[in-house]
C-alpha positions in Angstrom: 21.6 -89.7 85.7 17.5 -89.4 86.1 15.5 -86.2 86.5 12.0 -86.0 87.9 10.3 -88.2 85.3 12.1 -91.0 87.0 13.3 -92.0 83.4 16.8 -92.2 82.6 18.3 -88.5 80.8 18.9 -90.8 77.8 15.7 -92.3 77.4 13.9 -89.1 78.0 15.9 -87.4 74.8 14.4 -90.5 73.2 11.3 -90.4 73.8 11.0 -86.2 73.2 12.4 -86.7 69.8 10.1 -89.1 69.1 7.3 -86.8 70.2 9.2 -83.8 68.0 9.2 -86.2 64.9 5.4 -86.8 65.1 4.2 -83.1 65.5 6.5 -82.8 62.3 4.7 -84.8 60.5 1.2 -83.9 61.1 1.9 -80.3 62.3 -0.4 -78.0 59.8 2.0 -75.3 58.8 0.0 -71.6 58.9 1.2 -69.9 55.3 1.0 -74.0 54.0 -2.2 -74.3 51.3 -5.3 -76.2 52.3 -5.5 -79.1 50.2 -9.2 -79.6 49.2 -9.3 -83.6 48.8 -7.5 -86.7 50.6 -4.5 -88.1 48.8 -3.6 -89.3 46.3 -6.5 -86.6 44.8 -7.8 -87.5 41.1 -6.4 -89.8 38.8 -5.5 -88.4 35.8 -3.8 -90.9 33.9 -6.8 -93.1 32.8 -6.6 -96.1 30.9 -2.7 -96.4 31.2 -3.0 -99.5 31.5 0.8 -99.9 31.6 1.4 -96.9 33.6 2.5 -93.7 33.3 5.2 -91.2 34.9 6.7 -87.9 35.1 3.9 -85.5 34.7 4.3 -82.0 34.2 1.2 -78.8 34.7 0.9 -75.2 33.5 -1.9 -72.8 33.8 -2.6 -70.8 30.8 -3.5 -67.0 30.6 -6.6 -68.1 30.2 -6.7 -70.3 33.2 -6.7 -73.2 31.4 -5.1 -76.3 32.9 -2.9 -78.6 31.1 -1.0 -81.3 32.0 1.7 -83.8 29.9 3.1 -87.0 31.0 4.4 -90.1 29.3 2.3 -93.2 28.5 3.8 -96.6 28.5 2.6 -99.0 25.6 2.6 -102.1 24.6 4.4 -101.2 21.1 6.9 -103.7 20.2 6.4 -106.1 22.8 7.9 -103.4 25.7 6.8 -100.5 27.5 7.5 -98.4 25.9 6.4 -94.2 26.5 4.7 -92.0 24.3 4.0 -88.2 25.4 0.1 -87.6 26.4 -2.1 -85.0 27.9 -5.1 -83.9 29.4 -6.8 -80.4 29.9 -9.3 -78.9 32.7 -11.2 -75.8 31.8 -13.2 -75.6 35.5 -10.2 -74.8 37.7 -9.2 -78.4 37.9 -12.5 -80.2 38.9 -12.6 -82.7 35.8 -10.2 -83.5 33.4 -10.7 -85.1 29.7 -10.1 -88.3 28.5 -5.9 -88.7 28.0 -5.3 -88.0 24.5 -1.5 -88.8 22.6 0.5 -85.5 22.3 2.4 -87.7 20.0 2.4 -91.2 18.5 6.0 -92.5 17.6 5.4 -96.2 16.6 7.6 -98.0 19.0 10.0 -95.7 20.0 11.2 -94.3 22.7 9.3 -90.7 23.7 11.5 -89.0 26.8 11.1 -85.8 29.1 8.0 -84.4 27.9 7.6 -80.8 29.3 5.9 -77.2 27.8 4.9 -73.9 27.9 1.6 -71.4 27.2 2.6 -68.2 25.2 0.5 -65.0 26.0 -2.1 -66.6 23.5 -2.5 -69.6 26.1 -1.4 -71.6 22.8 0.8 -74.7 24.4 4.3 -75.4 23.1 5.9 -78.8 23.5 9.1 -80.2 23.6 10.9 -83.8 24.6 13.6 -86.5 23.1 12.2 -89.0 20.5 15.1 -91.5 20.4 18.1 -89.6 20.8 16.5 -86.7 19.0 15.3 -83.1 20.4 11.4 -82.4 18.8 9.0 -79.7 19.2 5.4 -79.7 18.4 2.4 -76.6 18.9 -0.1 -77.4 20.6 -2.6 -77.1 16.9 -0.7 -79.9 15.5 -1.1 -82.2 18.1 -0.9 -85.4 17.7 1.4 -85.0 13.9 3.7 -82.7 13.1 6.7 -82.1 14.9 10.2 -80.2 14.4 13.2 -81.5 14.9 15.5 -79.0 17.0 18.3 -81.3 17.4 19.4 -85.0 15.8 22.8 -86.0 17.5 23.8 -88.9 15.7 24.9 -91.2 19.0 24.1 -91.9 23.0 23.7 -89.9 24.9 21.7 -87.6 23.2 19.4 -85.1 23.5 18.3 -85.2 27.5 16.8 -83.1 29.7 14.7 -80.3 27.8 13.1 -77.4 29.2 11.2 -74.1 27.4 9.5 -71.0 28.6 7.8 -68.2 26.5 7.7 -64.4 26.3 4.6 -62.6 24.4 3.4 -64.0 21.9 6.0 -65.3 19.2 8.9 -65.8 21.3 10.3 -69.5 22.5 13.3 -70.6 24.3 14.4 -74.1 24.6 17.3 -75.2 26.7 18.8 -79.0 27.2 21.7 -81.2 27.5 23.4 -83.0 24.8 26.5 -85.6 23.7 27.1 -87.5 20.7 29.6 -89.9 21.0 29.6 -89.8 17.4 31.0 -86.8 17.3 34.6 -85.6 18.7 33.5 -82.1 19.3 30.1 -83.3 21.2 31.9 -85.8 23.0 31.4 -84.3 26.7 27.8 -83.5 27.3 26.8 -79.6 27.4 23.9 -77.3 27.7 22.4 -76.0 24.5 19.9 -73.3 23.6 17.7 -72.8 20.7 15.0 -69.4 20.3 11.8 -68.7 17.7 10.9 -65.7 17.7 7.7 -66.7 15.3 5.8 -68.7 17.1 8.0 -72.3 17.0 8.0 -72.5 12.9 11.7 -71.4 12.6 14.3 -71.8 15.0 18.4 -70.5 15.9 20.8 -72.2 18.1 23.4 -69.9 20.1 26.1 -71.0 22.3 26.1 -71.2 25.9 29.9 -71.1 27.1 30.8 -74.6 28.8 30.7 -75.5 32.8 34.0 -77.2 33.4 32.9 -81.0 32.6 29.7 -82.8 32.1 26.1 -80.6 31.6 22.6 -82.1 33.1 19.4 -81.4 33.7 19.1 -77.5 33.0 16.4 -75.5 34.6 15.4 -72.0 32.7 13.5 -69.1 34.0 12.4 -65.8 32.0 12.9 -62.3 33.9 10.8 -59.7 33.4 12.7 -57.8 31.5 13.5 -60.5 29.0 16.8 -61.7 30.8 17.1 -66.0 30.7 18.2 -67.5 33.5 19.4 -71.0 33.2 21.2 -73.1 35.9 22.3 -76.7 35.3 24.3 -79.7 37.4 27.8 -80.4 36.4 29.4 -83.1 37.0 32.5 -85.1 37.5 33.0 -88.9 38.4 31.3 -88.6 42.2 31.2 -84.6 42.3 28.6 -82.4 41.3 27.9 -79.3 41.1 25.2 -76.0 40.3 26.5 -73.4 37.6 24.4 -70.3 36.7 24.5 -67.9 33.6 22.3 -65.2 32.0 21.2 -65.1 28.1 20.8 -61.0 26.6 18.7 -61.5 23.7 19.5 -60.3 20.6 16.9 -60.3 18.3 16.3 -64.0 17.1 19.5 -64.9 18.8 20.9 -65.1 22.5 24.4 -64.0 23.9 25.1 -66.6 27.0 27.6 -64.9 29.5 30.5 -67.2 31.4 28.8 -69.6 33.9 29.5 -68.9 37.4 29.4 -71.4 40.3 26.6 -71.0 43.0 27.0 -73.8 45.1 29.7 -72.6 47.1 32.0 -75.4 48.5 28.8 -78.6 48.3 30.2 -81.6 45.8 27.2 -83.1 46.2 24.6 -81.0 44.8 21.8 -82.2 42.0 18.8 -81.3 40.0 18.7 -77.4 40.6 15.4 -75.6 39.9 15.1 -71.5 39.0 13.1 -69.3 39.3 12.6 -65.4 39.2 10.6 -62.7 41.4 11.2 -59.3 40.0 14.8 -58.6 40.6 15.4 -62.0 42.5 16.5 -65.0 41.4 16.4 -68.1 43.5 17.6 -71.5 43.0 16.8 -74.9 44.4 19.0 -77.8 43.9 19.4 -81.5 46.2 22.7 -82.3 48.4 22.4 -86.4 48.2 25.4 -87.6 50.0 23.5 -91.0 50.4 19.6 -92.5 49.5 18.8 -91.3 53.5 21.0 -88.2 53.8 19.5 -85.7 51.3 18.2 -82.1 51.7 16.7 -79.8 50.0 19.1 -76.6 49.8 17.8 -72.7 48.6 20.6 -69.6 47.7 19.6 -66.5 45.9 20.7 -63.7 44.1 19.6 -60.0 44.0 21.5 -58.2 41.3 25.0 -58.9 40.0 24.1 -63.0 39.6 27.3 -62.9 37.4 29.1 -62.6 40.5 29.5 -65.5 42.5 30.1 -63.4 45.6 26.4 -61.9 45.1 24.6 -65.3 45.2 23.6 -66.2 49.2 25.3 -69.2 50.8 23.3 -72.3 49.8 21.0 -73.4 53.3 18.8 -76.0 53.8 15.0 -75.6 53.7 13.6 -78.9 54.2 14.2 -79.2 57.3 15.6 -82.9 59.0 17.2 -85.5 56.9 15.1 -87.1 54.7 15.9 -90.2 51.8 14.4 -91.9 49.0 13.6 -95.2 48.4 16.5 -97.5 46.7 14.5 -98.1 43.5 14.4 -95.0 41.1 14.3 -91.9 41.6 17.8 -91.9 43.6 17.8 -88.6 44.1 15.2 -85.9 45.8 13.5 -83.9 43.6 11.5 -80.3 43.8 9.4 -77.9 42.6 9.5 -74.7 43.1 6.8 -71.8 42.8 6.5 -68.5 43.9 3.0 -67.1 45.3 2.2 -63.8 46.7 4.9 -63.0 49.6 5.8 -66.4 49.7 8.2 -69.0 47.7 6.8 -72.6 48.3 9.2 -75.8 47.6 7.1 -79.2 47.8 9.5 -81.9 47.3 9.4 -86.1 47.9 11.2 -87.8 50.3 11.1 -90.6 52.7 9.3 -89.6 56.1 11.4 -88.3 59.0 12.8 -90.5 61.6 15.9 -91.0 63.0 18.1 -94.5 61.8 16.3 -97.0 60.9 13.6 -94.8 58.6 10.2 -95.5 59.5 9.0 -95.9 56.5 10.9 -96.5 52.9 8.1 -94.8 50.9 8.5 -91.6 49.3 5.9 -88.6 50.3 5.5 -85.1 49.2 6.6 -82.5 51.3 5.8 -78.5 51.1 8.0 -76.0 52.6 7.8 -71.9 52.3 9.8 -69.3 53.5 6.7 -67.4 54.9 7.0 -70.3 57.8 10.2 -69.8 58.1 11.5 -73.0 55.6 12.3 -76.5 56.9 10.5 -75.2 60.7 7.2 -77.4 60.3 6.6 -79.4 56.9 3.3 -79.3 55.2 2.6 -83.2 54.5 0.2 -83.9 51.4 0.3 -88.0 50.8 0.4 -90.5 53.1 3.1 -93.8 54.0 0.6 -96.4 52.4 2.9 -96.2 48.6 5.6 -94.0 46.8 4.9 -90.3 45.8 7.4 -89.0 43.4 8.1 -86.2 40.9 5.7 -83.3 42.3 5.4 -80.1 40.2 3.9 -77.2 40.9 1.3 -74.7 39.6 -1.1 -71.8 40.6 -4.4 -70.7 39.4 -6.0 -67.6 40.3 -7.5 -69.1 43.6 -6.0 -72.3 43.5 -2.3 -74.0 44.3 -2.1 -77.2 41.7 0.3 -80.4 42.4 0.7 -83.5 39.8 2.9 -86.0 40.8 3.8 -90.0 40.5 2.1 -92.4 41.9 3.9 -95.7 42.1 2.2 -98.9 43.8 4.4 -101.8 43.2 5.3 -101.2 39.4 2.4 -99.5 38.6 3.2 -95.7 38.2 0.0 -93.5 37.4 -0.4 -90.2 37.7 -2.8 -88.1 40.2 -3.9 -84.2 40.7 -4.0 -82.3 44.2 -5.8 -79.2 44.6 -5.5 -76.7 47.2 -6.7 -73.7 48.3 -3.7 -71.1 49.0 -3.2 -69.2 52.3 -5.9 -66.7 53.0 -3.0 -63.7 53.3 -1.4 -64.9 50.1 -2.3 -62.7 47.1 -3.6 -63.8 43.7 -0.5 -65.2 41.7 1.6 -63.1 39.2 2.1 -65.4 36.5 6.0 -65.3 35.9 7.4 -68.2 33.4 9.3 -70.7 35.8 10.2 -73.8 35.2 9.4 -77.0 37.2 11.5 -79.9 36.3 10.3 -83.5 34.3 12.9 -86.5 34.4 
């Protein structure tokens, strides 16, 4: 069959689609933010000579920037990571010299993340070895705490904390010891200070059917913890949610509840809360080039599975990763004004074959309407992985991964938000390291 165009119907489809994909990809979404410079932005990570990955950024009260990421060195003949950081006090614009969070003499530093308190004092915490360690940000680099010392693999993996006034900490991760008979299936674990990181009590958060990952924790405002995680068994995985009540220096952890409906495929869930609202992020990967990017949230009565929205995706098409690590999509989630923005990486849109194999970072929103047009910040040339999110008063703040070959260094994106978004609410969220 032909039509006017004189071309076959089939070809015509073809050739439409084509011209779909590319207005995708360089289509300017309205409520997306202006980014200010051309990728990849500033590099951050100086004199990592030996790379560096997996940064993480924060805006204090203050309006301090900070961000963490690890450093590979040359200790013990490998490359190995130690946590490091750098701070901006103008917004963003210059950064100072990387300086070492922490030093640990050859071994293995893992998951570096943090949190301000209301003092814009930063709190640290990530796996040394196998163990769980905390440090404030006056003692950097020196003296740490040790949260939690499993005594066998896997270990301590997967930390997150967020803060409430002043005093108050709460650290969440995932943790096995095959050492230990009772620890032998990994499972979420909490910890809280309530004065200021120098002392610290564990409580117990009721067990997901099988294996606990990569926990995500947001604080409500009314002092409610929200904490999602990945569970997971042999190819299946899934998103469970509960709440923590506080209780003085101590947390009660309610029964987890499935929220990802019928999905066995879903990964690395992000939360995070707007008032009543609480919204979760987490990746269907059913193959490297069939992921997505799926959204469900709840507003009141999260303990009910039948309250939480039927997971949808918000990314839009089909997009992949690269078959070198990271296997899986991963997001960051941050909520601005009237608007909740998801920036995520993934391998450009196309139909089979990709395009291109190299990772870029996508935005979303649900002001324009999700997955409809895609706000693209890097470019095809190399990888872009692990983007996290932040906002400043005027500003919107991305960090993310920048691997050429088997470098990997880290670079800062600044942009300047929709012009009917309103200044940002600070609210603790959580945007994920690996």
């Amino acid at each position: 069959m032909r039509n006017r165009s004189g071309l076959p119907a089939v070809w015509l489809l073809l050739f439409l689609g084509l011209v779909w994909l590319a207005g995708q990809a360089h289509a300017n979404p309205q409520d997306a933010p202006t980014w200010e410079t051309e990728p990849p932005g500033r590099l951050l990570s100086i004199n990592a000579n030996l790379g560096a990955d997996r940064p993480v950024i924060r805006v204090a009260p203050n309006g301090q920037l900070l961000v963490v990421f690890n450093r590979f060195t040359s200790m013990a003949g490998d490359r190995l990571p130690d946590p490091y950081y750098t701070l901006s006090n103008d917004n963003g614009q210059s950064w100072s010299t990387p300086a070492p969070l922490y030093q640990s003499g050859g071994v293995t530093s893992l998951y570096t993340t943090f949190t301000y308190d209301s003092n814009s004092t930063a709190h640290a915490v990530w796996v040394e070895n196998l163990a769980l360690v905390y440090a404030r940000q006056g003692d950097w680099p020196g003296i740490t705490r040790t949260l939690s010392d499993p005594g066998d693999i896997p270990g301590a993996l997967h930390p997150q904390i967020v803060s409430s006034g002043s005093n108050t900490l709460d650290v969440v991760w995932a943790e096995g010891d095959l050492a230990d008979p009772g620890a032998f299936v990994p499972s979420v674990r909490h910890a809280r200070s309530t004065n200021n990181g120098s002392n610290w009590t564990h409580s117990t958060i009721p067990p997901s059917p099988f294996n606990a990952s990569y926990p995500s924790l947001a604080m409500g405002a009314t002092g409610k913890l929200h904490l999602v995680w990945e569970d997971t068994l042999l190819a299946e995985y899934r998103i469970y949610y509960t709440e923590g009540t506080a209780i003085g220096n101590t947390v009660s952890w309610s029964n987890p509840v499935l929220i990802s409906g019928d999905l066995t495929t879903a990964r690395r869930p992000q939360v995070v809360v707007n008032g009543n609202s609480v919204m979760v992020t987490f990746t269907r990967r059913n193959a490297d080039n069939q992921q997505w990017i799926y959204f469900t949230e709840c507003n009141g009565q999260c303990l009910d599975a039948g309250s939480w929205d039927t997971p949808g995706i918000i990314s839009g098409q089909t997009v992949g990763v690269n078959s070198d690590d990271p296997t899986v999509l991963v997001s960051s989630m941050m909520r601005l004004g009237a608007c909740t923005f998801v920036y995520y990486h993934g391998t450009q849109p196309s139909a089979p074959p990709p395009f291109n194999e190299n990772e870029l970072i996508w935005g979303v929103n649900s002001c324009d309407g999700w997955g409809a047009i895609r706000d693209q910040v890097t470019n095809t040339d190399v990888r872009s992985l692990y983007p996290v999110l932040a906002a400043s008063s005027q500003h919107v703040h991305l960090v993310y991964e920048r691997a050429v070959n088997n470098d990997r260094q880290i670079y800062h994106m600044r942009a300047v938000p929709p012009p009917d978004i309103n200044p940002p609410v600070y609210l603790p969220f959580m945007a994920k390291s690996q």
